[in-house]
N, C-alpha and C positions, 0 to 999 in steps of 0.2 A: 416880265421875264420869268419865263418856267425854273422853278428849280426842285431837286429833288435832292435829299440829304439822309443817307442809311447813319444806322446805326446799331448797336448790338453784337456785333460778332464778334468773333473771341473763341478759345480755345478750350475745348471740353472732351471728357474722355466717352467713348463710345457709352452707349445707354441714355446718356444726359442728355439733356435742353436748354436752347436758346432761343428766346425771340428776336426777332430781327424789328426793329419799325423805321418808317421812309415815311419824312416830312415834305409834302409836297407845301408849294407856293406859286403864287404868280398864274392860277388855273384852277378859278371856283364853279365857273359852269364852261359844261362843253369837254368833259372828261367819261369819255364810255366806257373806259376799260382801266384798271391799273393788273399789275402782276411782281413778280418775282420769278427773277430768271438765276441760271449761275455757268461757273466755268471754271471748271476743273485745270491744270496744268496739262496741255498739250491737247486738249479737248476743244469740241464746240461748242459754242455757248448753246445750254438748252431750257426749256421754258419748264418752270418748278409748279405756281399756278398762279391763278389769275382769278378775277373778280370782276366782271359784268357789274355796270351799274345798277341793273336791275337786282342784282343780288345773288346772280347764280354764279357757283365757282367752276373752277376743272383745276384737276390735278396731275402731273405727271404719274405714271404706273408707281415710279420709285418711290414716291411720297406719300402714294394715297395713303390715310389714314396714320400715318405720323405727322403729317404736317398740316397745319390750317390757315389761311390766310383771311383777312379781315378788316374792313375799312369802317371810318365812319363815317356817319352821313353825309357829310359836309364835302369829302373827298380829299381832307387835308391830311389825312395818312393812311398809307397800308401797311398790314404788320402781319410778319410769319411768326406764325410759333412753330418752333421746329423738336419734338422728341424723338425718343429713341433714337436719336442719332447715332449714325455709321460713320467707317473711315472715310465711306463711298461719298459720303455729303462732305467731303472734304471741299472746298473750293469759292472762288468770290462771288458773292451772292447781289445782284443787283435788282433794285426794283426799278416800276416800268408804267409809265402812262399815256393813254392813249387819247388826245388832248384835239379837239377839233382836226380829226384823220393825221395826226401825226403822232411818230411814239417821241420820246420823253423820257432820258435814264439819267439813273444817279449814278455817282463817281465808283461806287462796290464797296463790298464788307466784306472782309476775309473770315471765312467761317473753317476752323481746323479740327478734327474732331480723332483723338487720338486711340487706339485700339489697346 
């Protein structure tokens, strides 16, 4: 059984930093992809970034270069680190894997970032 377990989030004032990390289990081979997505209050959910097994990332425009995301090898977790944070990254943040052509989410972190 896949499971995915965030962690991290919490409440911090604009400028500051938080890492996020997403314990995967139940899915050691046959994962191409994890990510980090989120969702703001009356919004769509939208893609933050993500991680290619082979090791290449992408990032959403909003994030490039405040944020990095990061796995290790094994593919037992992904982890945002998130600075400079905005009000804008206000929202729950969920990671995401993409496990034998299927995606794979965890339950979300509330990430509140105060101005």
């Amino acid at each position: 059984q896949v499971q995915l377990v965030e962690s991290g989030g919490g409440m911090v004032q604009a400028g500051g930093f938080l890492r996020l990390s997403c314990g995967v289990s139940g899915a050691i081979f046959g994962i191409s992809d994890m990510g980090w997505s989120r969702q703001a209050p009356g919004k769509q959910r939208e893609s933050v970034a993500a991680i290619a097994r082979g090791g290449s990332t992408n990032y959403a425009d909003s994030v490039r270069g405040r944020f990095a995301i990061s796995t290790d090898k094994a593919g037992t977790t992904v982890d945002l680190q998130m600075n400079s944070l905005r009000p804008e990254d206000t929202a729950v943040y969920y990671c995401w894997i993409r496990y034998v052509g299927r995606d794979y989410w965890g339950q979300g972190t509330q990430v509140t970032v105060s101005s």
